[in-house]
N, C-alpha and C positions, 0 to 999 in steps of 0.2 A: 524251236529254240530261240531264245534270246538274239544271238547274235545274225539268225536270219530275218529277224525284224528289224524294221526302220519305224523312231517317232516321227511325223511330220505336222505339222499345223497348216491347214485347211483354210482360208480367208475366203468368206463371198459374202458379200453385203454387210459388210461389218461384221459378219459373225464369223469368231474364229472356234475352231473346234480344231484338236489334236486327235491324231488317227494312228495308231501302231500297224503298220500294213508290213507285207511281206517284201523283204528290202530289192528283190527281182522285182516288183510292180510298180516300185517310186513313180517310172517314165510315165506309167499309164493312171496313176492319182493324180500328177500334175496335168495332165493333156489334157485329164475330166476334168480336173478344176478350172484350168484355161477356158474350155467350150462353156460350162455355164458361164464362166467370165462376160466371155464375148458375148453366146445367148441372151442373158440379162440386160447389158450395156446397148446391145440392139434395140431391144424388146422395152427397154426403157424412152429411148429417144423417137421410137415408132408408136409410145403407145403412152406419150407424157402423162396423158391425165390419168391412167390406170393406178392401183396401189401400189405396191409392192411387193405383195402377195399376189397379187395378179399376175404381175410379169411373172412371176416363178412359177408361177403356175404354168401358165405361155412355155418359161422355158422347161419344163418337166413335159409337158405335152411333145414339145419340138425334140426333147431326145426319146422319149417314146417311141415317136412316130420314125427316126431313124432305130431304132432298137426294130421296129415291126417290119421295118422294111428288109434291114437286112435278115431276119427271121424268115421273111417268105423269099428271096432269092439263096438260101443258099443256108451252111456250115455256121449257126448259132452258139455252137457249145462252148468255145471260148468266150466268146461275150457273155454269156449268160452266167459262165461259173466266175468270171470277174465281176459283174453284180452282183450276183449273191454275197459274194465276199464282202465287197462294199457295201452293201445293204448292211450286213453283220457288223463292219466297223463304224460305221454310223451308229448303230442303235447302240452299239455298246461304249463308244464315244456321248453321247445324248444321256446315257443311265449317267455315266461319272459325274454330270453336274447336280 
């Protein structure tokens, strides 16, 4: 329903994208957005001469590689059904422009 959705708008690298997410997940849209924040801002300063496609790249590897880790220690299903979800608000966020 409607009123269990939240709009929020999405900032990283300049690019903003608006996301209708489930208004329980806000906490966990902003955290993600925070960590590639910080990822990028790292990955930039360690790696000046790279693009900026590069670094995002860098940082999509770097949460990867935490997505993998916790996958082989342990209880994934929450993480994984909260990507998928985001996966799906991205892409359908991406069609609307």
């Amino acid at each position: 329903m409607m009123d269990d959705t939240l709009l929020i708008h999405v900032q990283i690298g300049g690019f903003r994208m608006p996301l209708r997410i489930p208004r329980s997940d806000e906490e966990v849209y902003r955290k993600a957005q925070k960590m590639v924040e910080e990822y990028t801002e790292t990955y930039q300063k360690r790696y000046n001469q790279r693009s900026y496609e590069e670094v995002l790249i860098l940082v999509a590897y770097q949460l990867a590689t935490l997505i993998a880790r916790q996958q082989l220690s342990g209880d994934t299903g929450p993480v994984e059904s909260t990507l998928k979800d985001l996966e799906a608000e991205i892409e359908k966020a991406l069609r609307m422009e």
